[in-house]
N, C-alpha and C positions, 0 to 999 in steps of 0.2 A: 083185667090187664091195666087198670087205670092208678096199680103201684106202681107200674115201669113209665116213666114218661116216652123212653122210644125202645125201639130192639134191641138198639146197643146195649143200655140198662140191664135191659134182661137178659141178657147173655152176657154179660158182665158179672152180672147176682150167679148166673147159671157154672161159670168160670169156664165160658167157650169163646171170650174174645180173644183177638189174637194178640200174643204180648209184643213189647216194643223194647227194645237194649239198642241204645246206638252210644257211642261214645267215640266224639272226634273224627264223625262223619261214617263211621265204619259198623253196618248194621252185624248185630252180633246177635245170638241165640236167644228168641225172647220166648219165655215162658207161658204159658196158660195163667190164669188168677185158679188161687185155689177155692172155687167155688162151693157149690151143693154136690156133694159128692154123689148122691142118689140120680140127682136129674143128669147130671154130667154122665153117669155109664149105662143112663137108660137108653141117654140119647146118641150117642157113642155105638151101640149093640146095635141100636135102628138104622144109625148110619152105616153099618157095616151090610145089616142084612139091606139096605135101599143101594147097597153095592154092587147087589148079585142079581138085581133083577134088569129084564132086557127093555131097552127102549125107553129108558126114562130119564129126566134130568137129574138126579141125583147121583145114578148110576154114571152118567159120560161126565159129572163133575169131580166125581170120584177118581174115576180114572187118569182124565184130563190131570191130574194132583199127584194121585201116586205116580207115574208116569218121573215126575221129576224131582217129588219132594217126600217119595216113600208112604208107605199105606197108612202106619197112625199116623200122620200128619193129616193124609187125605180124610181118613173118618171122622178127626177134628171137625174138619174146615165143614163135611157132610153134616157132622151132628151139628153147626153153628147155622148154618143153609134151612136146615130143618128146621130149631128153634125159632130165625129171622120169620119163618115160613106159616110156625103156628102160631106164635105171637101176630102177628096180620090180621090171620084166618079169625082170632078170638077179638081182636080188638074192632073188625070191620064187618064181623060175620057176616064172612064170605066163603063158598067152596075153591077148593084148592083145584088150579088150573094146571094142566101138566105142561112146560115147556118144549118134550118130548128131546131126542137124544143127541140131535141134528142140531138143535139152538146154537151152541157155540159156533158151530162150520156157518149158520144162516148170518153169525152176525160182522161175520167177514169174507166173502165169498173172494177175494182177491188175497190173503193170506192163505186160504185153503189148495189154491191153485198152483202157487210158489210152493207151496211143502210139497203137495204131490208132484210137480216136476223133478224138483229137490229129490225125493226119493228114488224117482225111476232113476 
């Protein structure tokens, strides 16, 4: 890992950062880089199956995503999450700690509590 100087890099090379279009202050449609086409739909297919399984942070980040920005958008943002994830794990050789599926609700308990009144 000591070609990439940070994540970004590598997910830059990988072509899963997220693209940028703004002009005259008005954010407009930004593209993907057209990366490693390989690595790009390997990790894309994993983000999709780290979709479907229960109780996990990729899964409620997934969702959390598609929810308001549509499902390939979400499997992007999953397959970028991941990449950030193993680039880490190989440059710090460290195991992979699961954040579990609650993290988002743990890290504002006072937003969670307005939505769900909101709903009822």
């Amino acid at each position: 890992m000591s070609r990439f100087p940070s994540a970004a890099h590598l997910a830059s090379w990988a072509g899963l950062c997220p693209g940028n279009n703004e002009s005259a202050g008005k954010r407009k449609r930004g593209r993907t880089r057209p990366g490693n086409p390989h690595l790009r739909t390997t990790l894309v297919e994993a983000a999709r199956s780290a979709a479907r399984t229960k109780n996990t942070y990729l899964s409620a980040q997934y969702h959390r995503i598609a929810a308001r920005r549509g499902g390939n958008r979400a499997a992007v943002a999953v397959a970028h999450t991941m990449l950030v994830i193993i680039y880490h794990m190989l440059k710090e050789g460290t195991a992979y700690q699961e954040l579990g599926a609650d993290y988002f609700d743990k890290l504002n308990h006072d937003a969670v509590a307005r939505r769900a009144i909101k709903r009822l």
